[in-house]
C-alpha positions in Angstrom: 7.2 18.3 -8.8 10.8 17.1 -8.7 13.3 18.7 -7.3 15.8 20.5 -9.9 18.8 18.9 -8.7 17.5 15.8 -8.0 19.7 12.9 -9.2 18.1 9.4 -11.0 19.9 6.0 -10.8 19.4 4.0 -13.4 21.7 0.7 -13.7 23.6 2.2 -11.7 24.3 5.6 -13.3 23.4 8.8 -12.0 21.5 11.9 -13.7 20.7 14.9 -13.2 16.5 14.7 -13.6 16.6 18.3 -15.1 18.8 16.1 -17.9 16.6 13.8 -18.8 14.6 14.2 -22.3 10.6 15.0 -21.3 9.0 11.5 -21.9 12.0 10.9 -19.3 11.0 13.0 -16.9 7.3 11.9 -18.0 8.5 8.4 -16.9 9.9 9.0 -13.9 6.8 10.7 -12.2 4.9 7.9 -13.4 7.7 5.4 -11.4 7.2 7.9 -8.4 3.7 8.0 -8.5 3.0 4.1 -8.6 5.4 3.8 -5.7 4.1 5.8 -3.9 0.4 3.9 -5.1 2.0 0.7 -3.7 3.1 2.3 -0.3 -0.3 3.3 -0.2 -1.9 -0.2 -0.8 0.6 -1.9 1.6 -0.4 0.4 4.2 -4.9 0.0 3.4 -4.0 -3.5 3.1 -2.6 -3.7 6.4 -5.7 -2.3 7.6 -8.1 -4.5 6.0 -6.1 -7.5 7.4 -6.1 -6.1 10.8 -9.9 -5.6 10.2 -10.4 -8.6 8.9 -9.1 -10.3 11.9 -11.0 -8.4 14.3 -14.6 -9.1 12.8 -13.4 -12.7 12.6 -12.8 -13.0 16.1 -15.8 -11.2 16.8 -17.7 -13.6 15.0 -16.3 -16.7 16.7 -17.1 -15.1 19.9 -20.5 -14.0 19.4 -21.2 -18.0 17.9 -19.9 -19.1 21.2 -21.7 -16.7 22.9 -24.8 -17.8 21.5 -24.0 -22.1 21.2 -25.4 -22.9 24.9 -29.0 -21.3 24.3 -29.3 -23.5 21.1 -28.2 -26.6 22.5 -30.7 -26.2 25.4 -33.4 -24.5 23.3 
């Protein structure tokens, strides 16, 4: 829930939130909650690349690992 004196820039003009007509408001919260949707995907994707890069290496190791028994075998 916003806070009641909390103050929304829009080109460049302030106002007051408790101001703004209800599909306003409405609008707003949406605005806040896909940021903070896209902070949250930034940070997941971070992990998953981070992730990604670990079972990659561990793949290329555990194929070099494994090369000299089948090249002898």
């Amino acid at each position: 829930m916003p806070d009641t004196e909390d103050i929304i820039t829009i080109n460049g003009i302030e106002y007051p939130y408790v101001e703004l007509e209800d599909a306003q408001q409405y609008m707003v919260n949406q605005i806040r909650s896909l940021n903070d949707k896209i902070l949250k995907a930034r940070f997941e994707l971070e992990q998953i690349k981070i992730a990604h890069g670990a079972f990659s290496s561990q793949l290329v190791q555990s194929v070099k690992e494994t090369e000299p028994e089948k090249a002898s075998g």
